[in-house]
N, C-alpha and C positions, 0 to 999 in steps of 0.2 A: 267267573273265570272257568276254565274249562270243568269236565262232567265225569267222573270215574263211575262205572255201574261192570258189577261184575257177579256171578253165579254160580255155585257148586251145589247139584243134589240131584233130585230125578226126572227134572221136567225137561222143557223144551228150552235150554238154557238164552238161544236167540231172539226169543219172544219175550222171556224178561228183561236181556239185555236193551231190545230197542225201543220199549218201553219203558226203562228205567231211562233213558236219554232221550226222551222224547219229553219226561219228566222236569229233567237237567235243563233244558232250552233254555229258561231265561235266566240262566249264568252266563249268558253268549260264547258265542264260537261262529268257527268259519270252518269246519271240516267236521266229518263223524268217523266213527270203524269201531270194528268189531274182528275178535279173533277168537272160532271155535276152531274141533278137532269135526276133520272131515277125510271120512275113509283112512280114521288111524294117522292122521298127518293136519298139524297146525296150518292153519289155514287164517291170512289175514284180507278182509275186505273195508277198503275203505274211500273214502269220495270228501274231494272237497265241496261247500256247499251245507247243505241242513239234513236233517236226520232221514228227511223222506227222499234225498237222493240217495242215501245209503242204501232205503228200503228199495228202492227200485232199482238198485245196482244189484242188489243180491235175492229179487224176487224169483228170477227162474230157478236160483239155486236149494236145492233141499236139504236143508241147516235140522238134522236131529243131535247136535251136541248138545248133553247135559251140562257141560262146562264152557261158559264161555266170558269174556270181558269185551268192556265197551267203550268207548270214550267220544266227546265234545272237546275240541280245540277251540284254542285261543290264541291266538299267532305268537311269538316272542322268536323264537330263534328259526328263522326262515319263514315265507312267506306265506301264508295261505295256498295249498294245494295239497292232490292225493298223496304223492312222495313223503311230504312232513306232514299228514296225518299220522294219527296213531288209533291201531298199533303198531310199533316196529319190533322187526325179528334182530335176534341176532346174526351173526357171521354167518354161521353153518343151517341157520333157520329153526333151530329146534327149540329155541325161547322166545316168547313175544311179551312184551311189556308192555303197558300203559302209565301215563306220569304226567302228576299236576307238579308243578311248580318249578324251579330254574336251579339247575347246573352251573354255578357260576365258574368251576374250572374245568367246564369242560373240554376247553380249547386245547389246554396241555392234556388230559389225559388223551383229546381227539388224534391229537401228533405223534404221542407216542405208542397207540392202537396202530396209527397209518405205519410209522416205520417198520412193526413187526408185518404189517401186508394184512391189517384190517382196512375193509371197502368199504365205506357207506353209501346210501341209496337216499338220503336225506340229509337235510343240512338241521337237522334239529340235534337239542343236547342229551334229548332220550335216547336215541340209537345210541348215540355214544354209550351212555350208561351200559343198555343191554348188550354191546361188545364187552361193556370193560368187567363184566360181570362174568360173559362166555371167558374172558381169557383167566381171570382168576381160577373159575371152576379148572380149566383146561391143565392150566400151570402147576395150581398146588394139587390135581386128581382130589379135588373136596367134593364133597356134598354139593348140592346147589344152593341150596339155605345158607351154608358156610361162606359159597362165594358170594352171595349178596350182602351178606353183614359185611364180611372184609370190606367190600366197594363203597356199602354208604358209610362205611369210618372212614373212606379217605376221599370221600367227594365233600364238598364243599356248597353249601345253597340250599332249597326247598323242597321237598319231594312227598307225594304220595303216591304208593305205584304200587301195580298190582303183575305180578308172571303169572305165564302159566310153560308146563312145561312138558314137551310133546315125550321123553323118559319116561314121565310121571303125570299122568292123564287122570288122575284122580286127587289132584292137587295143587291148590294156588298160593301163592305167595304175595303176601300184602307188606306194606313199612310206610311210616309217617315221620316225616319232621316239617314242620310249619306248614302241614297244607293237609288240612282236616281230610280223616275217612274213618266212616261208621261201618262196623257189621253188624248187619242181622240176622237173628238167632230162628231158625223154625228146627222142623223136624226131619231130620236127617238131609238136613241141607243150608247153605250160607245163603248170604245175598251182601254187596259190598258196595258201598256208593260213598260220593264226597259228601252228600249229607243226606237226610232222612228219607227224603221225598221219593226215592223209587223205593224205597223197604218200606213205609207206610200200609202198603196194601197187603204185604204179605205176612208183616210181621210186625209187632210193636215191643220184641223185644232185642237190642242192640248194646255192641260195645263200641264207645268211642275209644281207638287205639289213640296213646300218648305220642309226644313228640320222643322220639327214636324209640320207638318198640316196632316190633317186624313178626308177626301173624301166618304161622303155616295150618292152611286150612284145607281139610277133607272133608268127605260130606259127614259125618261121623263127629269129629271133633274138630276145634280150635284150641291152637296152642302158642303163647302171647309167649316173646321173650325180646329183652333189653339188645339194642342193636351192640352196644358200647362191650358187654359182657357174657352176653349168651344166656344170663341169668333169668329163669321161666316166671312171667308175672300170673298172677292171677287173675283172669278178666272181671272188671267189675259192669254187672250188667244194666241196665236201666230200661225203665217205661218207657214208650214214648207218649206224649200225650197227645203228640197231632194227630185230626181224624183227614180220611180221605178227601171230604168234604172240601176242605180248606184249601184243598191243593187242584180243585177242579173252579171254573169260571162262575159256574153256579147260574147259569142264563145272561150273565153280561158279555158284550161284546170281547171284552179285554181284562184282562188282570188287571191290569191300574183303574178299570172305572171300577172294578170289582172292590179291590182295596181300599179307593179315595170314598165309598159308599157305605164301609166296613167301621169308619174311624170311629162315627160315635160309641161302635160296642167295643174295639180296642183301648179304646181312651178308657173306658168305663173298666175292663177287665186287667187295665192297669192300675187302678185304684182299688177295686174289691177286695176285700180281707185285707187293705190297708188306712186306709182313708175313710173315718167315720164323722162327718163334720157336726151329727147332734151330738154326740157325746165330747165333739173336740177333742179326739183324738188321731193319732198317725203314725203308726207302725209299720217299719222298715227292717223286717228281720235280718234280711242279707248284711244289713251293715251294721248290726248290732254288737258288735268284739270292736267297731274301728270309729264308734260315734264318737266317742271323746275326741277320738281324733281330730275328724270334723272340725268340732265346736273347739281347741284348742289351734287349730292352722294357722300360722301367721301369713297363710298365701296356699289356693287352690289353683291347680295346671290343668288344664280339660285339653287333650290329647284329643284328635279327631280328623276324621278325612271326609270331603265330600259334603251333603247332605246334613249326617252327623256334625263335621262340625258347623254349620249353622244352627245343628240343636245346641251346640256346647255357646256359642255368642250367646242366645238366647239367656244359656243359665248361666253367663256372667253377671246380665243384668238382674236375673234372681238372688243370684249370692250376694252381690254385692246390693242391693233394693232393700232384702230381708235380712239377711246375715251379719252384712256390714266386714266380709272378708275380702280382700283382695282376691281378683282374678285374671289370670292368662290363659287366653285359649290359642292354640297352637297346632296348625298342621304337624301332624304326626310326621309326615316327611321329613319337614324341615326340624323339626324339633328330634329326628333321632341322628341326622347328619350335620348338626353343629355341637358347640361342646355347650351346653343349657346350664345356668348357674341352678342348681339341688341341692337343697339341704334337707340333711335328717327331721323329721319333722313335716317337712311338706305333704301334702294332697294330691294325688293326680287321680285324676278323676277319666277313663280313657272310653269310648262312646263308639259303637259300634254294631249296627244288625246283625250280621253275621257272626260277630265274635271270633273272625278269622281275618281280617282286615290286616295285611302287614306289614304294614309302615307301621300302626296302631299298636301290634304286638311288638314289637322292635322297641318303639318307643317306651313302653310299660318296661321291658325288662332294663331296658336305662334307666328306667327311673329309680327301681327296685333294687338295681346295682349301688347306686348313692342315697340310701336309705332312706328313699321315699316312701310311704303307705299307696298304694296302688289300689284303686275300685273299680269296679266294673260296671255297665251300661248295656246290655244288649242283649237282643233275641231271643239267640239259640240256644238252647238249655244244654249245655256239654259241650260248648263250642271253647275254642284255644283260649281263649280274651277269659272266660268264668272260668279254665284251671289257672289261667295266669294272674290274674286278679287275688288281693290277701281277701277281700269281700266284693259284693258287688247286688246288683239292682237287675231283676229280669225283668222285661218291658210288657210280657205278654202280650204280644201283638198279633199273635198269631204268624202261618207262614207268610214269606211277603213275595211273591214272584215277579209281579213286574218290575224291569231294571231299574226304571226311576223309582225312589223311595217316597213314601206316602205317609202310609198309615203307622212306619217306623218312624219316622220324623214326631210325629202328634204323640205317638207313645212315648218318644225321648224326652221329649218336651215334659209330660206328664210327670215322669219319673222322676227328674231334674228337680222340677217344680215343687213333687213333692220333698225331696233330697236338702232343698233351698229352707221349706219352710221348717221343718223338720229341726235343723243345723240351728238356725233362728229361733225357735222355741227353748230348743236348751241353753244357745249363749246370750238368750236374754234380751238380743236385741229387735224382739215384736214383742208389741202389747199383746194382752190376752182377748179384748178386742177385736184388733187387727188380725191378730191370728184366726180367729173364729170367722173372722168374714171371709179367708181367703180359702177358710176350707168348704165354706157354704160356696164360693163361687166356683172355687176350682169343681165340687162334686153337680155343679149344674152344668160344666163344661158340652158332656155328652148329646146334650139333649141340643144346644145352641149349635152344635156343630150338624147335628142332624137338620136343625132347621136350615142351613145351607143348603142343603139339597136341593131345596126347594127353588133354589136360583139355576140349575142347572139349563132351564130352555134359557132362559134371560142369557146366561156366560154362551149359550153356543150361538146364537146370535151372534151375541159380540164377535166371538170366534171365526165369523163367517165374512166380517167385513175387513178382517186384520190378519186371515191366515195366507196372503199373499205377501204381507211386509218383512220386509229383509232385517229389518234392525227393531227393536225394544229397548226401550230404558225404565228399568224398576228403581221405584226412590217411596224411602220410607225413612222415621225417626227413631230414636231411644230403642221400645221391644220389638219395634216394625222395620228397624235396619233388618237384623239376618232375614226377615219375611220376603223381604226384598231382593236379596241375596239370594234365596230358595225359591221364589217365584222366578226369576230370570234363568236359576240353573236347569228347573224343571223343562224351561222352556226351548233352552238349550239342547237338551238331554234329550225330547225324543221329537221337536217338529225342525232340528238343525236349523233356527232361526237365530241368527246373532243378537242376544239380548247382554244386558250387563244390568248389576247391581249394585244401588249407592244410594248413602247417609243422602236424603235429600238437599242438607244445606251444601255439601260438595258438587252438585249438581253444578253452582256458580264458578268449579275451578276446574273448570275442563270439560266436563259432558254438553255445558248449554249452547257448547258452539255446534252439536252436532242436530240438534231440535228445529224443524223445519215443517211444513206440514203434513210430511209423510212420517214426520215419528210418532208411534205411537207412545207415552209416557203413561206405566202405572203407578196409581198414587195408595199407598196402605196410609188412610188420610180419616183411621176411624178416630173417636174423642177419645185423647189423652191431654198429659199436659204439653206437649207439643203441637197441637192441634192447630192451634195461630198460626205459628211455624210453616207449616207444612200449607195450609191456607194459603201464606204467603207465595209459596213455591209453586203452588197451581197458577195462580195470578203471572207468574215469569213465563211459568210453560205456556201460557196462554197468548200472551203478550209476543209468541215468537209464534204464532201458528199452530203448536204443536197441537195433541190429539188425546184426549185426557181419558183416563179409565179411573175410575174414583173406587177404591173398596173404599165404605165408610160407614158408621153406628149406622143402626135402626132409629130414620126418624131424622139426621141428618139436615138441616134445611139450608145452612151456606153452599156449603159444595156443588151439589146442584144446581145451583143457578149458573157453577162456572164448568165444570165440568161436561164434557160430551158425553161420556157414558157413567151412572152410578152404579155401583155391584152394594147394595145394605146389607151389611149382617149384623148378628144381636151383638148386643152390647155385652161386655163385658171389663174387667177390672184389668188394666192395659199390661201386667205383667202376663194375663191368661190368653190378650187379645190375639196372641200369634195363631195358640193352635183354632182360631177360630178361623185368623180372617186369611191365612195359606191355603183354605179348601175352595173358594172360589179360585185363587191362582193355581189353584191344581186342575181346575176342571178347566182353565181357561187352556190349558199349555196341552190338556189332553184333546180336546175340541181341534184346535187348532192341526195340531199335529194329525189326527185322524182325518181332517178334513185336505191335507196336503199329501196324504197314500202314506205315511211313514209306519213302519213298526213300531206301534205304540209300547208292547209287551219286551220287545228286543229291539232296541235302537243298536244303530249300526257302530262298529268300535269299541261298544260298553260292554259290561260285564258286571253282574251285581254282586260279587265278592271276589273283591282286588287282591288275589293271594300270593300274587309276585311282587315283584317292586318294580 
């Protein structure tokens, strides 16, 4: 979703700005801009299109502001172009603003701006904001800080937004509610972004502002206070732990081959200092005040959108395999727009990279309202989802920058997985046995998924004879449904080929009429106990012409004989078998897509953290 980067101190404020958004890209957008102070007067530049049309919009022009803010759009209210880029001025020009997230009444306060003979230049709900801010200031003769508190206690929706103000040139104005922004802390100067990744280089020490507090910052100091009261918090500061590194391609063409390449040491740094399988043990500090919890639930809700939640199906079939607890996994959408039977006592389990997902966070604070226990699952170390959560699970995945998810997914999976056996240990429902073997499997995970790699010439091959087909059908069983489900999404997601994902034996009630010998059909057909099963269903597709791509064990010998193409990976014990055998479906859907010109890194329409609704 869109990119906030903003700057107070002694440098060249333009060169960090367009580099911090240059940072931001694969949050997607369709516009950039930027607004320093040029010859004593605010000055806004901005382009629809990508960061490098900006740079070449404003390369003649000689940008020595120390102060300046920067933004990446994401279209919501008016369409993609320079007009509804941002940043937008106010009325009279002398405030300029930038704003992630949605104005939901803006419409009434836009009419009653218009009556008093406010013009806008845009049809987006920021400008409005930054009038309805100019007219507060104007009306009560406040402070500017005062007019901004007044405005966001009577707007209504998502905001994080940064001013600057051509009065007060030594000074910017930050506010958050449901749409994350960090600042970073150097010397004698700020640095402001939606999340870590343009303050990485400069600085590694950062405050994540809460939902409604509002930040007047100079190069000098930062000063936190409660939007609702005026009352001054105290900023609590943190490390960061991401290195530069992580945030650069590192020799690979793309982030995503970067990250689908990354997993074995993700997977692995999400078990480290938890997961010890000679000793049998498995330590989950985050959830240690709410494990009773757990292990007493008469029913877990896994909350999720996207991606995540095919991590959350996944560890249905964990909880309930090992636990033996009932599970519902539930789009977060949907699950915060109808009325969900909750009871005190239940589990919501809510799954999310970002930690800022907001349908996700919506949903958690419903649950929390009817006395749910609420957990957490994801990424980002200080992200909205870990203050909203009573405890919660970090994935350690590292950053993840390409839009499609990857190496988040394998990590979810991990964490889950651990979370599942965990649960199951204390309520008694795994042997000491079975337990012991699943932590000796789960801890060889890493190495079996690195062995994938190894199929990467064999998948672009494949790749090569299928990246002209219009339609896909993914079908898989039991823990290879959601695989199924996230191999079609992936493939969705960045080569815009229309694929779909289904329980294989459903394939009989609707999909097999579309199977012809231009479909291709993937089959997640490794040995489990459905294995016959699915067997069988290669045998249907075959029987209709279709075009078979087989994932399946190392070693395999039925399938092969039926199948047109096999993809082997290592064997493993079939509640683990997902995050093994989704890395060939990942490198399938990135082959493809790379070999049809798409943006792999930024697919068109996406955004890798949904912070509107």
């Amino acid at each position: 979703m869109c990119g906030i980067v903003g700057y107070i101190g002694s440098r060249k404020a333009s060169d960090i700005v367009i580099k911090g958004l240059q940072r931001l890209e694969y949050r997607g957008y369709d516009s950039a801009g930027i607004s320093v102070f040029l010859e004593d007067k605010l000055k806004n530049f901005k382009k629809q299109g990508k960061v490098k049309d900006l740079q070449e919009h404003i390369k003649q022009i000689s940008l020595d502001s120390t102060v300046a803010i920067g933004h990446t759009r994401w279209a919501t209210h008016g369409p993609p172009s320079d007009s509804n880029a941002h940043p937008h001025f106010s009325g009279n020009q002398r405030l300029s603003i930038i704003h992630n997230g949605i104005i939901e009444n803006y419409a009434a306060i836009k009419k009653d701006l218009a009556e008093k003979g406010h013009i806008f230049q845009s049809e987006t709900d920021t400008e409005v904001l930054i009038h309805f801010i100019e007219d507060i200031q104007e009306n009560l003769a406040c402070p500017l800080e005062e007019a901004v508190r007044q405005a966001l206690n009577q707007i209504i929706g998502a905001y994080a937004i940064v001013i600057m103000d051509q009065d007060n040139p030594d000074r910017v104005i930050a506010a958050r509610k449901g749409s994350p922004l960090v600042v970073g802390i150097g010397e004698s100067e700020y640095f402001l972004a939606s999340d870590a990744t343009p303050i990485i280089e400069y600085t590694n020490e950062v405050v994540y502002l809460n939902d409604m507090e509002m930040a007047l910052i100079t190069r000098e100091q930062m000063i936190i206070k409660k939007i609702e009261n005026n009352e001054t918090q105290e900023p609590y500061i943190q490390k960061l732990e991401m290195e530069l590194e992580a945030i650069e391609k590192g020799g690979f063409d793309h982030f995503m081959l970067k990250e689908i390449y990354e997993q074995n040491r993700s997977i692995y740094d999400c078990m480290r200092g938890r997961l010890d399988a000679l000793s049998g043990k498995l330590t989950l500090g985050g959830i240690r005040n709410y494990q009773d919890n757990l292990v007493n639930a008469e029913r877990i809700i896994i909350v999720a959108c996207g991606t995540s939640w095919h991590a959350g199906l996944v560890a249905e079939y964990m909880f309930e395999e090992f636990a033996r607890i009932p599970v519902e996994v539930e789009y977060a959408s949907e699950f915060r727009y109808r009325n969900p039977v909750i009871k005190e006592g239940d589990v919501v389990i809510a799954i999310s990279q970002s930690g800022e997902t907001a349908d996700t966070l919506a949903a958690m604070e419903l649950a929390k309202s009817k006395g749910a226990i609420v957990l957490g699952v994801c990424n980002v170390v200080g992200s909205s989802i870990a203050r909203v959560s009573h405890e919660g699970v970090y994935t350690h995945a590292g950053p993840e920058i390409g839009v499609a998810s990857t190496k988040a997914f394998t990590a979810q999976l991990t964490v889950l997985g651990m979370i599942a056996l965990k649960t199951a240990k204390h309520r008694g429902t795994i042997s000491d046995v079975r337990y012991r073997e699943m932590l000796v499997e789960m801890e060889q995970i890493p190495a079996k998924v690195k062995k994938c790699f190894e199929l990467n010439e064999q998948i672009e091959t494949i790749s090569e004879l299928f990246k002209d087909s219009r339609n896909f059908l993914y079908l898989g069983r039991g823990f290879n449904f959601p695989v199924a489900l996230e191999g079609a999404l992936k493939l969705k997601e960045i080569s815009y080929i229309h694929a779909e994902g289904y329980p294989a034996a459903e394939m009989k009630h609707g999909p097999i009429a579309l199977i012809d010998e231009e479909m291709p059909v993937v089959f997640i057909a490794t040995r489990d106990s459905s294995y016959d099963k699915v067997v069988s269903n290669i045998q249907e597709v075959k029987a209709r012409k279709g075009r078979v791509i087989a994932v399946v064990s190392k070693g395999d010998a039925l399938i092969p004989k039926m199948a047109d193409f096999v993809i082997e990976v290592p064997d493993t014990n079939e509640a683990f078998m997902p995050l093994v055998a989704v890395v060939p479906l990942q490198l399938l859907s990135y082959h493809i897509a790379v070999m049809r010109g798409c943006n792999v890194d930024q697919p068109r329409n996406l955004a890798k953290s949904v912070t509107v609704e």
